[in-house]
C-alpha positions as a Python dict, from the first residue, in 0.01 Angstrom:
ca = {
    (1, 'X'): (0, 0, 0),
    (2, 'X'): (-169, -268, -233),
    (3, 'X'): (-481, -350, -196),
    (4, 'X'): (-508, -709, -333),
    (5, 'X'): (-323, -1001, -313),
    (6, 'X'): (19, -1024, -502),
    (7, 'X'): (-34, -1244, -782),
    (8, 'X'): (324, -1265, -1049),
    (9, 'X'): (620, -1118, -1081),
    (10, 'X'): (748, -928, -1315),
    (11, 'X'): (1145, -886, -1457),
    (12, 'X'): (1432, -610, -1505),
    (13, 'X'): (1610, -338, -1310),
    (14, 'X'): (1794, -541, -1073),
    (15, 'X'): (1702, -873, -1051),
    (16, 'X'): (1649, -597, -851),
    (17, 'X'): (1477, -221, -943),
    (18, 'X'): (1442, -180, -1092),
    (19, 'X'): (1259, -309, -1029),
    (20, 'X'): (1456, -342, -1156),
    (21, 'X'): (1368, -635, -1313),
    (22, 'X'): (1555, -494, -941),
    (23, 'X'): (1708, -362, -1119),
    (24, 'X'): (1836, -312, -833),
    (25, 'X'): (1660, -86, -918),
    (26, 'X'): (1398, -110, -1028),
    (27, 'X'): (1107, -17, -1108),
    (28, 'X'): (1001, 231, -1178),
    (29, 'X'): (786, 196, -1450),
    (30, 'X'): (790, 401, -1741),
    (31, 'X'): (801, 138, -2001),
    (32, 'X'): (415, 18, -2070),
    (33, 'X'): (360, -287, -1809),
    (34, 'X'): (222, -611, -1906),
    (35, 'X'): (110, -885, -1675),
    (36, 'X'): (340, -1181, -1666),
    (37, 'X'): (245, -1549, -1720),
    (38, 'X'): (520, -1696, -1474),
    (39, 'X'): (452, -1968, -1249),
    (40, 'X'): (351, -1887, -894),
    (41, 'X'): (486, -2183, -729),
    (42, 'X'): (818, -2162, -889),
    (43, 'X'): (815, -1761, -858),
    (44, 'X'): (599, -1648, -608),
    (45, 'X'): (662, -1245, -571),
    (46, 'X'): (918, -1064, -783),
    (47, 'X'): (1256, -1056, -738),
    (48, 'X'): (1319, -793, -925),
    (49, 'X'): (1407, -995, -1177),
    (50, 'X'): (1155, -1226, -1247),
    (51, 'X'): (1011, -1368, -1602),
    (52, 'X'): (786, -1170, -1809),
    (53, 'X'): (585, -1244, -2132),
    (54, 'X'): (615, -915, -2306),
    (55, 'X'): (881, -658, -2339),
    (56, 'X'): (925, -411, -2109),
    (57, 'X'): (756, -535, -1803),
    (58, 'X'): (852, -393, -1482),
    (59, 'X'): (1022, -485, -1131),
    (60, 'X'): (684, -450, -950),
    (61, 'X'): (396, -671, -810),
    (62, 'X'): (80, -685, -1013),
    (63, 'X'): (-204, -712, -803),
    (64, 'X'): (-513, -958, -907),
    (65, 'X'): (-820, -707, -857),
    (66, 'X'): (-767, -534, -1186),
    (67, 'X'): (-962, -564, -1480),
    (68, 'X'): (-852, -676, -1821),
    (69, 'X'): (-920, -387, -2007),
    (70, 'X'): (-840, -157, -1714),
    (71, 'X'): (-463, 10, -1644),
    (72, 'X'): (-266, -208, -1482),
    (73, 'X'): (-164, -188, -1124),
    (74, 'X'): (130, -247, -939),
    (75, 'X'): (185, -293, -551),
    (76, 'X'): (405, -51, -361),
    (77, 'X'): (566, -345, -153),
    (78, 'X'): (776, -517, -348),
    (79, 'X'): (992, -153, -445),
    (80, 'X'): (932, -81, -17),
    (81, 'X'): (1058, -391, 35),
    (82, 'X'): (1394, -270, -159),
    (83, 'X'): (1402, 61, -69),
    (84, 'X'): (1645, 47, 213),
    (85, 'X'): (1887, -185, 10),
    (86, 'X'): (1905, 107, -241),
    (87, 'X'): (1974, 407, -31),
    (88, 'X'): (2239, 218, 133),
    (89, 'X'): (2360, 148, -230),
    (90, 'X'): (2335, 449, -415),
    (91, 'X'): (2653, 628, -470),
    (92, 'X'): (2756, 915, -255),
    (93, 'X'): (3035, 982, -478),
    (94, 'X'): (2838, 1150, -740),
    (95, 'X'): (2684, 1379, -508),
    (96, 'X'): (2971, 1645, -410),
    (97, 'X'): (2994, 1736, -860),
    (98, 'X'): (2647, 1725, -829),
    (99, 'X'): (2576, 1947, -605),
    (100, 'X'): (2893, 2174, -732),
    (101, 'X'): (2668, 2163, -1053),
    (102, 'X'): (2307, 2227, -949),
    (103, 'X'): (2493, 2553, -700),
    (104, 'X'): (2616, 2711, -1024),
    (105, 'X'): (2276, 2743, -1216),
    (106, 'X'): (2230, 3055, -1334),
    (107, 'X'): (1959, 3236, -1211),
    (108, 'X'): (1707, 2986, -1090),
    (109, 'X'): (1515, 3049, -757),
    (110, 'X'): (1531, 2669, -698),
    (111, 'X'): (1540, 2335, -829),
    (112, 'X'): (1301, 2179, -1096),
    (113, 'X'): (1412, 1822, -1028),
    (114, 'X'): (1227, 1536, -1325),
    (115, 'X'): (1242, 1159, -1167),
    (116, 'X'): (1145, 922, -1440),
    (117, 'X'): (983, 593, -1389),
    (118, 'X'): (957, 739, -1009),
    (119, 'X'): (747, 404, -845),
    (120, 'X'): (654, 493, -546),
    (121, 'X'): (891, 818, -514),
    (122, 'X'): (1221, 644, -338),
    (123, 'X'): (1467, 864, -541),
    (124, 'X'): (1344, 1192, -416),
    (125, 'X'): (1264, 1048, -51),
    (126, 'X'): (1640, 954, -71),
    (127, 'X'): (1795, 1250, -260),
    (128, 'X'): (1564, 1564, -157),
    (129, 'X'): (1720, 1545, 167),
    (130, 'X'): (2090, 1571, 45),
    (131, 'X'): (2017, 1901, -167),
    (132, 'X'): (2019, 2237, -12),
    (133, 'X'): (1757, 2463, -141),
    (134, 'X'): (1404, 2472, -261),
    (135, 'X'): (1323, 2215, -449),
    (136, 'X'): (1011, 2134, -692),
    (137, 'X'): (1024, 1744, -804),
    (138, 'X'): (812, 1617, -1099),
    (139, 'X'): (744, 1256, -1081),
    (140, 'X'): (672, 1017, -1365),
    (141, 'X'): (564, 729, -1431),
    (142, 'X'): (301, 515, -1637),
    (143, 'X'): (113, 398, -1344),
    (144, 'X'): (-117, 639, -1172),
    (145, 'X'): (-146, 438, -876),
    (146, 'X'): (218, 476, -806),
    (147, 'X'): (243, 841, -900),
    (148, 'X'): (-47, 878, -617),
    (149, 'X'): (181, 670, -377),
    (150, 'X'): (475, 852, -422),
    (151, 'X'): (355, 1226, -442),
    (152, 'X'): (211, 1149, -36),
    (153, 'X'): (504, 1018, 69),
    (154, 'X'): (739, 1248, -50),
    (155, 'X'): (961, 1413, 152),
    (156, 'X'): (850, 1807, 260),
    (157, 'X'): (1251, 1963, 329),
    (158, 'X'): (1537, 1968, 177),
    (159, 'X'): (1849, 1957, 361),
    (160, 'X'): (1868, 2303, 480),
    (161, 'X'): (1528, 2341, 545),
    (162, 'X'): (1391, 2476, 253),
    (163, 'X'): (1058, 2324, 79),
    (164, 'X'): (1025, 2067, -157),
    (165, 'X'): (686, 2085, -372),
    (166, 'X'): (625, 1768, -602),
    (167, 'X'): (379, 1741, -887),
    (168, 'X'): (259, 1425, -1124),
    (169, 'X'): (250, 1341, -1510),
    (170, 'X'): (221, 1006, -1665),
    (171, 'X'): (474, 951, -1925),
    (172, 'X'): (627, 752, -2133),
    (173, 'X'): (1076, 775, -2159),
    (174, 'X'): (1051, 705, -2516),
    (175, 'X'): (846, 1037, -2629),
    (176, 'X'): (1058, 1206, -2366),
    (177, 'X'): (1171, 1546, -2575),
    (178, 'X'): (1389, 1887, -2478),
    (179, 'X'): (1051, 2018, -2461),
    (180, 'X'): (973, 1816, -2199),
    (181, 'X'): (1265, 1907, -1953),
    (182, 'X'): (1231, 2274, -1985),
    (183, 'X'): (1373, 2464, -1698),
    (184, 'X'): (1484, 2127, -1554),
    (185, 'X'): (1800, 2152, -1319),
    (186, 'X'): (1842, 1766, -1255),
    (187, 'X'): (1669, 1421, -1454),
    (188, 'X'): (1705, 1164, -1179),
    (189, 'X'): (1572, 781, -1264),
    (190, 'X'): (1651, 436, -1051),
    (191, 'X'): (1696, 100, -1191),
    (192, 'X'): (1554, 267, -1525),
    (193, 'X'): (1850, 209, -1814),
    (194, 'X'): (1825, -164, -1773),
    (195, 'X'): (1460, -143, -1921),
    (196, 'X'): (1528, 110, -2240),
    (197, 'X'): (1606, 25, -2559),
    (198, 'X'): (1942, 187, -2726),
    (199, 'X'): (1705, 389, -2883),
    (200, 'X'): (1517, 510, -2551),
    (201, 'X'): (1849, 575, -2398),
    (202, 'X'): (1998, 820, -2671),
    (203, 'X'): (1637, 957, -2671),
    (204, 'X'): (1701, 1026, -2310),
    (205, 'X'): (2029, 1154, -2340),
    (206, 'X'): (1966, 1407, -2638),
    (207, 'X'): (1638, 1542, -2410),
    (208, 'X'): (1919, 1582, -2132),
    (209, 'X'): (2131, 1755, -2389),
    (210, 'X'): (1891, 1991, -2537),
    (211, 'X'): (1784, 2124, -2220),
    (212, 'X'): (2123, 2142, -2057),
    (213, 'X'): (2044, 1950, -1731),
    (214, 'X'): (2256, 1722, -1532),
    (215, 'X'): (2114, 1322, -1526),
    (216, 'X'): (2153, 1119, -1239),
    (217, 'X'): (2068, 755, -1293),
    (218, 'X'): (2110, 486, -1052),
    (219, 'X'): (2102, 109, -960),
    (220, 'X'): (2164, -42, -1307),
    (221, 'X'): (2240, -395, -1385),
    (222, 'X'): (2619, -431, -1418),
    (223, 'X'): (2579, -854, -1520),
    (224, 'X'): (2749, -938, -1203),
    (225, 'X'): (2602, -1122, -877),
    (226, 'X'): (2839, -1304, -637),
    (227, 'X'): (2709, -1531, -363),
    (228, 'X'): (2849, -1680, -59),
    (229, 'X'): (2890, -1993, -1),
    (230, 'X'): (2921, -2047, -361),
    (231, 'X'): (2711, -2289, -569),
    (232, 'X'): (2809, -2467, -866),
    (233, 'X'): (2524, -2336, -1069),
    (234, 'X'): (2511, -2034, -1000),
    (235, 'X'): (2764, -1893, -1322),
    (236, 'X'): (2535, -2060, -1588),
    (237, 'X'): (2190, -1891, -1370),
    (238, 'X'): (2375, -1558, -1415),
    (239, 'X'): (2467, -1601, -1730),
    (240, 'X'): (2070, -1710, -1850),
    (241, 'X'): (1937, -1419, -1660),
    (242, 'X'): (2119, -1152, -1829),
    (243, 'X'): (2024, -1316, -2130),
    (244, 'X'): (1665, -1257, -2017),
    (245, 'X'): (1746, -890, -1958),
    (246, 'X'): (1873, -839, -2297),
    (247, 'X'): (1509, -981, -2488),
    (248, 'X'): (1341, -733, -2706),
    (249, 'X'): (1645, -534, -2726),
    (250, 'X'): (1638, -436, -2382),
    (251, 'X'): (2008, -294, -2290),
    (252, 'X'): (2003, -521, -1967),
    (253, 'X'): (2385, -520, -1827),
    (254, 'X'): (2494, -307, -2140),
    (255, 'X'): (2276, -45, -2005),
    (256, 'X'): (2536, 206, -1828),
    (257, 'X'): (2795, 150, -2119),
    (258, 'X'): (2535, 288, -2376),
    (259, 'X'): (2419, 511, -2160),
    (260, 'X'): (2792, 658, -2120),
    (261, 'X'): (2846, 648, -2525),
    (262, 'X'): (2529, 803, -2543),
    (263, 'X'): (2544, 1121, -2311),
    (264, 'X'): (2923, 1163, -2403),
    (265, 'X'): (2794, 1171, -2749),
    (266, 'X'): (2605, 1499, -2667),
    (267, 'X'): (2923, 1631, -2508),
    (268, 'X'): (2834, 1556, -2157),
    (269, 'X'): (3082, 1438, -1889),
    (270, 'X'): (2994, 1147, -1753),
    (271, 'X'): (3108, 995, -1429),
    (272, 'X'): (2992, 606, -1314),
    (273, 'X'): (3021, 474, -971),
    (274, 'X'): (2951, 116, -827),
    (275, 'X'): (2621, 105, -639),
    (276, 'X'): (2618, -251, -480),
    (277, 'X'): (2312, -420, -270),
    (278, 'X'): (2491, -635, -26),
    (279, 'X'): (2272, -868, 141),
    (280, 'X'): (2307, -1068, 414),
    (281, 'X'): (2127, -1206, 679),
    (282, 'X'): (1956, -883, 780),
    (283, 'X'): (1796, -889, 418),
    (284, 'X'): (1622, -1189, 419),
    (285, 'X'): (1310, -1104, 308),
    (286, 'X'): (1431, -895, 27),
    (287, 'X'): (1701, -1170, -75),
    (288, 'X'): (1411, -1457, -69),
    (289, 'X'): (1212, -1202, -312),
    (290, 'X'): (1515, -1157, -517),
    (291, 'X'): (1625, -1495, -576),
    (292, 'X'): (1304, -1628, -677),
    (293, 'X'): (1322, -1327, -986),
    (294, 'X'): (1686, -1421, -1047),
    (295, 'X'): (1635, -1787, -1073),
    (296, 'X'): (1297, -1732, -1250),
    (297, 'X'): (1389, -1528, -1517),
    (298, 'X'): (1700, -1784, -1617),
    (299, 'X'): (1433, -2053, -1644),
    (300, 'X'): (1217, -1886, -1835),
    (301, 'X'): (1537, -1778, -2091),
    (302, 'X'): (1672, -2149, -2026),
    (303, 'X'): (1374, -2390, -1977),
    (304, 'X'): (1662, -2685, -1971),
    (305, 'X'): (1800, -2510, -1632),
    (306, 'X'): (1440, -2619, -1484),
    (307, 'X'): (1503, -2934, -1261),
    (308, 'X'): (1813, -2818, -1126),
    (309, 'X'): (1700, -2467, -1067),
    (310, 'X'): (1393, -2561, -856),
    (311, 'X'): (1654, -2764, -637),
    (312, 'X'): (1918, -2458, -653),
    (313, 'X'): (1620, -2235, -557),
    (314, 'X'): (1520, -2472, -264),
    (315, 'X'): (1873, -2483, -163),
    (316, 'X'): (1919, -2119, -126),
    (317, 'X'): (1602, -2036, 14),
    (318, 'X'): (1699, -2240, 279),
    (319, 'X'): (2021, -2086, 359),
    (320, 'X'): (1903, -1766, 303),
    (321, 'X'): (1625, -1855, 552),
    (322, 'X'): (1881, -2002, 785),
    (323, 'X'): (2068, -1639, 764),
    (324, 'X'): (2363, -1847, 610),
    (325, 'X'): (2351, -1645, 283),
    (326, 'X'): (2547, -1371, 150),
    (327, 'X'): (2462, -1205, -169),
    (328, 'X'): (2618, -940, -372),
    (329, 'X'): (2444, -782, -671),
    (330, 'X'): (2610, -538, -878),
    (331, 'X'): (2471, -224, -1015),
    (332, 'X'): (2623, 146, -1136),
    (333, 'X'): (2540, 488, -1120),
    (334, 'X'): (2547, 710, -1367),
    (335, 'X'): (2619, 1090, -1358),
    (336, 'X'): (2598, 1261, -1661),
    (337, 'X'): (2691, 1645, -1668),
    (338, 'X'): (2537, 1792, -2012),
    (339, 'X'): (2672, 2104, -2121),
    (340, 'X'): (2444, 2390, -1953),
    (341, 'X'): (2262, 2607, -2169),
    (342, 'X'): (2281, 2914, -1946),
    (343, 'X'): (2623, 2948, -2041),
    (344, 'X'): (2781, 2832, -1749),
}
């Protein structure tokens, strides 16, 4: 866990995962990480979607005992705090063609399994244990700290028994190459697509293509959030916040439909499946955390939204504290099938 005090949050992924930043999620940070210059009392932790002063800044906490001229670090609790919200998300629906694709590999004595932007490793922790066979999973990510965090607490079986190894590398999505993924069977990625470029994301997909792997990516933005009861205000903070999303050409809630143009492109098949967090009154911390992000980030796009947004926040916190507060935010998953190169 963390070892300082949380001090900002940070945006993308799913208001989430990401991260985002929730996304959903969330992150997962491969994209460089910056710290953020948000206010503290308006913010407090991220939501996973919180405002950020650079491109590309992540759905983690930055902790306060780090250096300026030193790699920045990120907190494990904010993406712990999501994790159970995203297994019961993620789609199971893409994991029967999975699986009917990672059985027919040609001659491979197991899987080599890449998770970009892993954070603290909740991908394979939730997948590892829904593949049969041996498994070896390479994790990466920019941040060190979370690489460490994630190779101890990954998951030792797979679901038949057999072993899963893991190993590290720090990375960066945009210099990802076919090189890179060679011998991969799967990519895997959460609350990642939100935080590319157009550019990053055909990058991606041509890597997939080249070395014939399978991609699955999950918890992206979809633009939508639903609450309940419902709040005049809370169309126009939706609409600001995936405004936010989309700064520095950032896909945002376009992610998964460039992401499908993109892999198709290569002559993949691509299959996308809802992967909703619903929260309710049994997700209150995690729905506090998130709502400050959400309502952050539309500030910080729309500065004008400021006086009623601090009383929208109070309002909600207050149901949400209360366990009066239903929220739905949407995100997709992505599976991408890329032609094998094993001739399959």
């Amino acid at each position: 866990m963390g070892s300082g005090p949380v001090a900002q949050a940070a945006t993308s992924g799913t208001g989430s995962g990401s991260a985002p930043r929730a996304g959903a999620a969330g992150a997962e940070s491969l994209v460089e990480p910056v710290g953020s210059g948000a206010d503290d009392a308006m913010l407090g932790v991220i939501a996973g979607a919180g405002p950020v002063s650079r491109t590309g800044e992540r759905p983690t906490v930055r902790l306060r005992d780090v250096g300026p001229d030193e790699q920045p670090r990120y907190a494990p609790e904010w993406l712990e705090l999501r994790e159970p919200a995203d297994a019961a998300a993620r789609a199971m629906e893409l994991l029967d063609p999975l699986r009917i694709r990672l059985a027919n590999l040609p001659g491979r004595g197991g899987l080599a399994i890449h998770d970009l932007g892993c954070g603290t490793g909740s991908m394979g922790r939730w997948l590892a244990p829904r593949l049969d066979g041996a498994q070896h999973w390479i994790l990466h990510d920019r941040d060190p700290y979370l690489l460490h965090f994630a190779a101890v607490a990954s998951p030792r079986a797979a679901a038949d028994g057999s072993r899963v190894t893991v190993e590290t590398r720090r990375g960066d999505v945009a210099r990802l190459t076919p090189d890179a993924l060679l011998g991969a069977s799967l990519v895997t990625a959460s609350a990642l697509l939100d935080v590319l470029t157009r550019e990053e994301v055909e990058t991606l997909a041509a890597a997939c293509a080249g070395a014939g792997c399978p991609a699955l990516l999950t918890l992206s933005v979809a633009g939508r959030v639903e609450l309940s009861p419902p709040d005049p205000l809370d169309d126009e903070i939706a609409a600001a916040f995936n405004d936010h999303q989309r700064r520095g050409g950032l896909l945002g809630p376009d992610s998964v439909t460039v992401a499908c143009e993109a892999f198709a492109a290569h002559g993949a098949t691509v299959k996308v499946h809802p992967s909703p967090w619903r929260l309710g009154p049994e997700n209150v911390g995690l729905t506090a955390q998130w709502l400050r992000g959400w309502v952050g980030a539309a500030v910080e796009e729309r500065p004008a939204l400021a006086e009623r947004a601090e009383a929208y926040l109070a309002a909600r916190l207050a149901a949400c504290a209360a366990g009066e507060l239903h929220v739905t935010v949407h995100h997709s998953d992505l599976l991408a099938l890329a032609r094998p190169t094993g001739g399959i």
